[in-house]
C-alpha positions as CSV (number, residue, x, y, z in Angstrom):
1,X,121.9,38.7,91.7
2,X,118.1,40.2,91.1
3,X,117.7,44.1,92.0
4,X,116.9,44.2,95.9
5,X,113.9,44.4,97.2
6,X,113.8,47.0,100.6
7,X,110.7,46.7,103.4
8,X,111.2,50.0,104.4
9,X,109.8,52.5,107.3
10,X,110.4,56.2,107.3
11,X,113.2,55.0,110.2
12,X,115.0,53.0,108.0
13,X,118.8,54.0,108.1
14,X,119.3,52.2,104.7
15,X,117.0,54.5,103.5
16,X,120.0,57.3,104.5
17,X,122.8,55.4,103.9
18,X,121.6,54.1,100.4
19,X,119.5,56.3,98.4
20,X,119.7,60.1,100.3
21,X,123.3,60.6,99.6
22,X,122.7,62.6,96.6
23,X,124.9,61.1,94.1
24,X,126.7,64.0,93.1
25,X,129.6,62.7,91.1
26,X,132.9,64.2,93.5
27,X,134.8,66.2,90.8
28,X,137.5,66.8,93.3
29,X,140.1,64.7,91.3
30,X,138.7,66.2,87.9
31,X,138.9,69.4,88.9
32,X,142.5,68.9,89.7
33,X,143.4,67.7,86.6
34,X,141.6,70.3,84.9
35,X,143.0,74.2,86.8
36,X,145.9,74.0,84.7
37,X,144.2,73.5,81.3
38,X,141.6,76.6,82.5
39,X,144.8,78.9,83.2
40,X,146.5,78.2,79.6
41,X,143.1,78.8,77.8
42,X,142.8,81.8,80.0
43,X,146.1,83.1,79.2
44,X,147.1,81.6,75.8
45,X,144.0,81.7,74.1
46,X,143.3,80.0,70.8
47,X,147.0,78.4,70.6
48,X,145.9,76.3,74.2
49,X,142.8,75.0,72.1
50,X,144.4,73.8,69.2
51,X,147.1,72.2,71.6
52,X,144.7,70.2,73.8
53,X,142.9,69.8,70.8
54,X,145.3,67.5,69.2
55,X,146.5,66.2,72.7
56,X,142.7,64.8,73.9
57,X,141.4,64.2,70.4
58,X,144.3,63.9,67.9
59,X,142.6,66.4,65.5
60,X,144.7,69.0,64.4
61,X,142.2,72.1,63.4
62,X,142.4,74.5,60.8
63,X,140.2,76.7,62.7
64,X,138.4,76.7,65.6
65,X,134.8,78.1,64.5
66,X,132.2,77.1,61.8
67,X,129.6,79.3,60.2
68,X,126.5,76.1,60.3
69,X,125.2,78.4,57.3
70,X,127.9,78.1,55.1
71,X,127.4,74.3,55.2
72,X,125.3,72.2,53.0
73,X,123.4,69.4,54.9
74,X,121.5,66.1,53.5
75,X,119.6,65.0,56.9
76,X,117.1,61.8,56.3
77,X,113.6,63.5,55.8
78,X,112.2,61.5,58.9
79,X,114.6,62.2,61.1
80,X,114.1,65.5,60.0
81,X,110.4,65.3,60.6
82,X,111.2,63.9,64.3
83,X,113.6,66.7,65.3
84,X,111.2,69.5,63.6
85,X,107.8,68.1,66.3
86,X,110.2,67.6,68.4
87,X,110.8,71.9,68.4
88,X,107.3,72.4,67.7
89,X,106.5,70.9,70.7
90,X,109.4,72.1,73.1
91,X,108.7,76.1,71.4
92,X,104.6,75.8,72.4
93,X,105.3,74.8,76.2
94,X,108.3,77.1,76.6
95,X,106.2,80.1,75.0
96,X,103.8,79.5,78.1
97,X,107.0,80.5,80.6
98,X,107.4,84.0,79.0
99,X,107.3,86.9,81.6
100,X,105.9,90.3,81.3
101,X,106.9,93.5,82.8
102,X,104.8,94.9,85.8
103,X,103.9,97.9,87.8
104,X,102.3,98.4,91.1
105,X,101.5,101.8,93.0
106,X,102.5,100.8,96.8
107,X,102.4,103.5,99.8
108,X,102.3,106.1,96.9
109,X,105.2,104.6,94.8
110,X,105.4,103.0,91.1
111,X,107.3,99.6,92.1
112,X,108.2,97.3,89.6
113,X,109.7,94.1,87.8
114,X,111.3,94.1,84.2
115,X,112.7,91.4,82.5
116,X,116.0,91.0,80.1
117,X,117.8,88.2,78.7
118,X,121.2,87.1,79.5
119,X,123.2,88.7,76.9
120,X,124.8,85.7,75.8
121,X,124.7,81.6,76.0
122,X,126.9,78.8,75.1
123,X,125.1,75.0,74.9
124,X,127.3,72.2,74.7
125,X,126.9,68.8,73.1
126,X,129.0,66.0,73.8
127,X,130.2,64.1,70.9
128,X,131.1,60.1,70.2
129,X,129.0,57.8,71.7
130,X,127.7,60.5,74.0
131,X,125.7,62.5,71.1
132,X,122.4,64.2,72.5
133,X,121.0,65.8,69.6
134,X,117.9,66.4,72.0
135,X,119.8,68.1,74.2
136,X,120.2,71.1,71.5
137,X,117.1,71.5,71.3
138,X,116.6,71.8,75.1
139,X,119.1,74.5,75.7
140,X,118.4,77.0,72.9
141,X,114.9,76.9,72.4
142,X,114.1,78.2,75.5
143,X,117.0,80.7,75.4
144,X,115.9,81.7,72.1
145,X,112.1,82.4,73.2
146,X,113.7,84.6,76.3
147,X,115.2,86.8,73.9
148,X,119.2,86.1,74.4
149,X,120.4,87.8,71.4
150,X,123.8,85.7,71.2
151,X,124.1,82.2,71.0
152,X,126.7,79.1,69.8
153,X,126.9,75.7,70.0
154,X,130.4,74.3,71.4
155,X,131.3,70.6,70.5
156,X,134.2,68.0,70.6
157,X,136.1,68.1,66.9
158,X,135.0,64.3,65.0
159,X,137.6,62.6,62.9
160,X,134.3,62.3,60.3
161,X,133.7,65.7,60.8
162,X,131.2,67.8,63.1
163,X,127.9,65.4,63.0
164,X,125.5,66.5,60.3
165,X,122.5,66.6,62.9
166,X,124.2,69.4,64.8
167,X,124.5,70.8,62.0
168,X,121.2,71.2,61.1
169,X,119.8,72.1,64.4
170,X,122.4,74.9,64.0
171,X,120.8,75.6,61.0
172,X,117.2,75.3,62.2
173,X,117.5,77.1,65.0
174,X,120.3,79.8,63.7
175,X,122.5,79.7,66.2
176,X,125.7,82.3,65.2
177,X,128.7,79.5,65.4
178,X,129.3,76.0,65.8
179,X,132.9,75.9,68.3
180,X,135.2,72.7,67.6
181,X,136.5,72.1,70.9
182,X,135.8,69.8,73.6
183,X,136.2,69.3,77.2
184,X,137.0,71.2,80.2
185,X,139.0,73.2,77.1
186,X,135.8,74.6,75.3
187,X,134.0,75.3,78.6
188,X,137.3,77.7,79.3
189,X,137.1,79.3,76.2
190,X,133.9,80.2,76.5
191,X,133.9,81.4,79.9
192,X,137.1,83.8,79.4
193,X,136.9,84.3,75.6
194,X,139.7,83.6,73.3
195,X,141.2,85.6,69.7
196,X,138.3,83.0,68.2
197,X,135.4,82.0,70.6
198,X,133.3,85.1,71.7
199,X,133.0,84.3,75.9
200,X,129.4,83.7,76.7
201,X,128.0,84.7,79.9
202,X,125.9,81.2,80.6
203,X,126.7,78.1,79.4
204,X,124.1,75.1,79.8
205,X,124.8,70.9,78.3
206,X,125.8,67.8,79.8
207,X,129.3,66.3,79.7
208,X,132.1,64.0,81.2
209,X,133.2,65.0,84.4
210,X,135.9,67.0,82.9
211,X,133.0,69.1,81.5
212,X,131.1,69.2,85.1
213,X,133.9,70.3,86.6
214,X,134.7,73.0,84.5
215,X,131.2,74.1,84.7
216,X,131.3,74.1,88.1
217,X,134.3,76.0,89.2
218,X,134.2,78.6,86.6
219,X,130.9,78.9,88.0
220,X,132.0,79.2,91.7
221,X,134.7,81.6,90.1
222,X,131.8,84.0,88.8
223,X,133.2,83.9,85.4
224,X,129.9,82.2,83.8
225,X,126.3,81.1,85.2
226,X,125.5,77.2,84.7
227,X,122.0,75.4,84.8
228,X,122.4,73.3,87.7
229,X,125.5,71.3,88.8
230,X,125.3,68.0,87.4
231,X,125.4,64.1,88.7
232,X,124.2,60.7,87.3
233,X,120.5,60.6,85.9
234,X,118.1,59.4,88.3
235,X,114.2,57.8,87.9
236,X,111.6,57.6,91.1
237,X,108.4,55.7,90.3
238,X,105.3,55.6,92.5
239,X,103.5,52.7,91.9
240,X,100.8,50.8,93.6
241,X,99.3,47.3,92.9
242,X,97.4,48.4,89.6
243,X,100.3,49.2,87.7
244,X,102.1,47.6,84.5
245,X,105.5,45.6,85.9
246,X,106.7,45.1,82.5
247,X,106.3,49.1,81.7
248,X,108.3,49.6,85.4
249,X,111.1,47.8,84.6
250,X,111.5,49.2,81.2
251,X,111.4,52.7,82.3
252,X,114.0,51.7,85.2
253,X,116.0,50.4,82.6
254,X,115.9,53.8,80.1
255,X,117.5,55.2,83.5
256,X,120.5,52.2,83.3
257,X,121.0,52.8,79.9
258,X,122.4,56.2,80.7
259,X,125.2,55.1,82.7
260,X,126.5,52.5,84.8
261,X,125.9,55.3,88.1
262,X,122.7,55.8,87.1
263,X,119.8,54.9,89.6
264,X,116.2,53.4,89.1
265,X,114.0,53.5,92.8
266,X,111.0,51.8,92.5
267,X,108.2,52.7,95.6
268,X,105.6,51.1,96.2
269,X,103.0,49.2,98.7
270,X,102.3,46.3,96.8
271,X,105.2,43.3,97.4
272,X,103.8,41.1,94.4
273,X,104.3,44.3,92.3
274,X,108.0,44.6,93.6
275,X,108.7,40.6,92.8
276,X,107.1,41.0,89.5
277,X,109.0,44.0,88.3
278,X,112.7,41.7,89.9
279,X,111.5,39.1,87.4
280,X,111.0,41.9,84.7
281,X,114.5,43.0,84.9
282,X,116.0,40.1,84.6
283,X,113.9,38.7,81.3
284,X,114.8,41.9,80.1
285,X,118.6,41.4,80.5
286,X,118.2,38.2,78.6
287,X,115.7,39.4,75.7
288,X,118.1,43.2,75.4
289,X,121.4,43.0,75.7
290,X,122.9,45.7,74.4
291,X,125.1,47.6,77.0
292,X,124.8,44.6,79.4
293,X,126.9,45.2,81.9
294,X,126.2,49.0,82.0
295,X,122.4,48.4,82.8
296,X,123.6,45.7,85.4
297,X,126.2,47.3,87.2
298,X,123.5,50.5,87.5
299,X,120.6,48.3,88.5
300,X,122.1,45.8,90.9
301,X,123.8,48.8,92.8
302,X,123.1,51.9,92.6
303,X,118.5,50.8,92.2
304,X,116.5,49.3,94.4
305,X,112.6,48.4,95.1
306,X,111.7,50.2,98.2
307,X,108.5,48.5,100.0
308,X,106.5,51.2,102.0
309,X,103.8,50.5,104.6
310,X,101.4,52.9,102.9
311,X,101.3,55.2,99.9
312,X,101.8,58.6,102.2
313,X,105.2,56.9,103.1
314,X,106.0,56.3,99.5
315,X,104.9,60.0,98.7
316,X,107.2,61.1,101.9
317,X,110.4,59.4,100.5
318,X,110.5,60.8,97.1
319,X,110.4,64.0,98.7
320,X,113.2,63.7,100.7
321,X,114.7,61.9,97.7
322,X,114.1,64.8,95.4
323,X,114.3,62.7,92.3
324,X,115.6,64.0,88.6
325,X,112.7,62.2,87.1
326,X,109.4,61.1,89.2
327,X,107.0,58.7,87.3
328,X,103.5,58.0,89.3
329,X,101.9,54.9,88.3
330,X,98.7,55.0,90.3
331,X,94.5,54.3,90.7
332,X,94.8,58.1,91.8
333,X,97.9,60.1,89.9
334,X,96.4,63.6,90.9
335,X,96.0,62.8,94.4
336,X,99.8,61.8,94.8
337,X,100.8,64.7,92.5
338,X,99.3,67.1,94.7
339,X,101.5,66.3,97.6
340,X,105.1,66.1,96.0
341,X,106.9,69.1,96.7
342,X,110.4,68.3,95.0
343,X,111.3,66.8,91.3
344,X,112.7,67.8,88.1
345,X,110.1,66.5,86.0
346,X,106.9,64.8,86.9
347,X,105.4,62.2,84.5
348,X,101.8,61.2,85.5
349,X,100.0,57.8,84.9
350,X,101.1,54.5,82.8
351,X,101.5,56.2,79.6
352,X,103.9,58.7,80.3
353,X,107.7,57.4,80.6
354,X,110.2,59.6,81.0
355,X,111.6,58.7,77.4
356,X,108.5,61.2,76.5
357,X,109.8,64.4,77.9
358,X,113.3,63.5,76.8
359,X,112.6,63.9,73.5
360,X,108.8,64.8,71.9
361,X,106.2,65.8,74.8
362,X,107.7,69.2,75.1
363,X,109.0,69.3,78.8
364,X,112.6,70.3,79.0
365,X,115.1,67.2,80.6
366,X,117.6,69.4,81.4
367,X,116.6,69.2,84.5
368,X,118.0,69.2,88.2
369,X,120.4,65.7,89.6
370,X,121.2,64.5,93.0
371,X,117.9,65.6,95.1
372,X,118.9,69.2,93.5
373,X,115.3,69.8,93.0
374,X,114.8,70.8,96.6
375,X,116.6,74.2,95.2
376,X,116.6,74.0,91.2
377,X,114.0,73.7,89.0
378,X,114.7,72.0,85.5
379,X,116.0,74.3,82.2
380,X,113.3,77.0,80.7
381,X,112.6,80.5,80.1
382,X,113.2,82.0,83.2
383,X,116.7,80.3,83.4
384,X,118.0,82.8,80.9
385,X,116.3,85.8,82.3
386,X,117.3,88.4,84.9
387,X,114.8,90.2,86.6
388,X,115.0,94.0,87.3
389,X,113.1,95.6,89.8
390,X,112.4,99.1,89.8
391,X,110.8,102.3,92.0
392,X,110.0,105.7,91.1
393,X,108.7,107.4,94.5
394,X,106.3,110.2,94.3
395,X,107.8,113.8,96.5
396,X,105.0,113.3,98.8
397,X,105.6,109.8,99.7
398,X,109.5,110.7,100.2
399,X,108.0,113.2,102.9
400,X,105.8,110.7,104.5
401,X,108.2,107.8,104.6
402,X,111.4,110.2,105.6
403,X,110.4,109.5,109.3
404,X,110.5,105.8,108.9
405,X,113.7,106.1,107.2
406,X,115.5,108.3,109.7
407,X,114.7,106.0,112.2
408,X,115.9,102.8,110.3
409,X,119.1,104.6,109.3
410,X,119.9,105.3,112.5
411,X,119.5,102.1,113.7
412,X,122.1,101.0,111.3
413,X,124.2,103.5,112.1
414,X,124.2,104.8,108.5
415,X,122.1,108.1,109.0
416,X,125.1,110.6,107.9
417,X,124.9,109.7,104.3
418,X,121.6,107.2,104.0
419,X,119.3,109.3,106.1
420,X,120.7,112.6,104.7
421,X,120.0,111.4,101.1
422,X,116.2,111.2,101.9
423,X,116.4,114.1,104.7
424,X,117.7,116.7,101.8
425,X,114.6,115.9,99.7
426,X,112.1,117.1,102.2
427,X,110.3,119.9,102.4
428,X,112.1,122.7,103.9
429,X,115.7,121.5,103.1
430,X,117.4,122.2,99.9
């Protein structure tokens, strides 16, 4: 059962009923199950953690926090040497994203824009087979560079122990405390707070859909501010009749290896490009492997080769698709670039897979799901700032504007108190 291949139009209704769903995973069912574990962290504190704790892990803790100093570490000097580019790399591009205050005089006024950091984050990394050491990298490095002056790491308790590589990226990137708790659990105690776990205002990481749906309704509760609500990882690639099948169907398949919902589109004009990569796929199943059925059950239904008419339809459909991760493959990469409007992440020409930004290029992949890059951008700087405007008006602008404002308040129906505010500061008034 090869990947399908689609001759598409922009009418197509498959196109609708098939790839613009946005495949936000429904957390309705998780979400049930989890309100009663947020309302015993909230109102039981540290005794609710050690509780689920054993429950969902069978780990009874001595304590809930670690001090990552207080630890000694033996981490293989190349991987070490991986993870420290890897920082390098991910600290020079976020350093670009740092914002400046600014001041303009407008109609006789000092107007203006400072910026501060959220006062406090929480990043959280998955632990078993789900380990993203990356993704620690991704969450506090920018946070760090924006100034947040608080910051821990919050993890699922191991049998063997908190993984050394955590650890060490603790370490490296001195973050206060490592939390041992897991699940929709440790979300909850960092959103309220317990006796043990500080509450951080923002909390950014991926997770089961326990930990999405944590995220997301103590989000929607205003308790804590997220990065962007979360569904399966997701690859576009724009390709035309000059591009590498074999590379196409590898990077589809670093997609499948995510997940088993995980989706790999292929668009292109070229139909002996779209057989070639079906053949691809398939020798690859044979010659890898490893997490078979994961890769097959995300290709075969939730991927697809999508056969355009021309390369301004292809360009059109990842738009409205909004992908995570957009590769283009093309004779003329900048030309195509220059007319996408929505993506995560953007990786341009044959030697840039998306395996790049996920861990050494420098790019976050933290990045938007589910076409929500038609309203978030992916993780950086700016994510953990707040911007503060501010206005210091002159006397003799108040005088000229009062007029303007008497009017307006009026309108509005709010010139007792608004317009009088201004009115009293006028010449002639006291």
């Amino acid at each position: 059962m090869p990947i399908p291949i689609l001759y598409c139009d922009r009418s197509s209704k498959e196109l609708t009923s098939r790839f613009l769903q946005g495949a936000r995973e429904d957390l309705t069912t998780a979400t049930n199950r989890i309100l009663p574990i947020l309302e015993d962290v909230r109102t039981k504190g540290d005794s609710a953690l050690y509780s689920y704790t054993e429950m969902f892990d069978g780990i009874k803790l001595n304590g809930l926090t670690i001090d990552p100093k207080s630890i000694k570490t033996n981490i293989d000097p190349k991987t070490k040497e991986a993870f420290l580019r890897a920082k390098e790399n991910i600290e020079t591009f976020h350093k670009e994203q740092k914002r400046e205050a600014w001041s303009k005089t407008i109609d006789g006024n000092r107007l203006g824009v400072k910026y501060t950091p959220i006062p406090s984050l929480a990043v959280y990394a998955p632990g078993g087979k789900a380990l993203y050491p990356s993704s620690v990298l991704m969450g506090i490095i920018p946070a760090k560079i924006a100034g947040v002056p608080r910051i821990q790491l919050i993890t699922p308790p191991q049998k063997e122990g908190i993984p050394e590589i955590l650890i060490w990226l603790a370490q490296i990137l001195e973050i206060d405390r490592i939390v041992t708790v897991g699940g929709a659990q440790g979300i909850a105690a960092c959103a309220y707070g317990t006796e043990s776990v500080p509450k951080s205002e923002f909390i950014v990481g991926p997770g089961n859909a326990y930990v999405a749906a944590a995220k997301s309704y103590l989000s929607g509760q205003g308790l804590i501010g997220i990065d962007s609500p979360a569904g399966p990882s997701e690859v576009c690639i724009i390709a035309d009749k000059e591009a590498n099948p074999h590379w196409i169907a590898c990077d589809m398949l670093s997609q499948a290896e995510h997940g088993e919902d995980s989706s790999a589109i292929l668009l292109t004009t070229d139909v002996t490009l779209a057989k070639r990569v079906q053949e691809e796929l398939e020798i690859a199943f044979v010659e890898r492997p490893k997490r078979l059925a994961m890769k097959q059950k995300a290709i075969y239904e939730n991927s697809g080769i999508l056969v355009f008419p021309s390369m301004e339809d292809c360009i059109w459909f990842s738009n409205e698709l909004a992908p995570e991760h957009l590769e283009i493959q093309t004779t003329d990469n900048e030309a195509v670039f220059s007319q996408i409007e929505h993506a995560g992440s953007v990786f341009l020409g044959a030697y840039s897979p998306v395996a790049m930004g996920d861990y050494i290029s420098g790019t976050n992949h933290i990045l938007p799901t589910a076409r929500g890059s038609r309203i978030y951008s992916s993780l950086g700087v700016d994510t953990f700032l707040k911007r503060v405007t501010f206005q210091e008006v002159t006397k003799e602008s108040l005088e000229t504007l009062y007029p303007f404002v008497k009017l307006m308040s009026e309108l509005e129906g709010l010139d007792e108190e608004h317009g009088t505010s201004v009115k009293v500061r006028t010449k002639g008034f006291r």
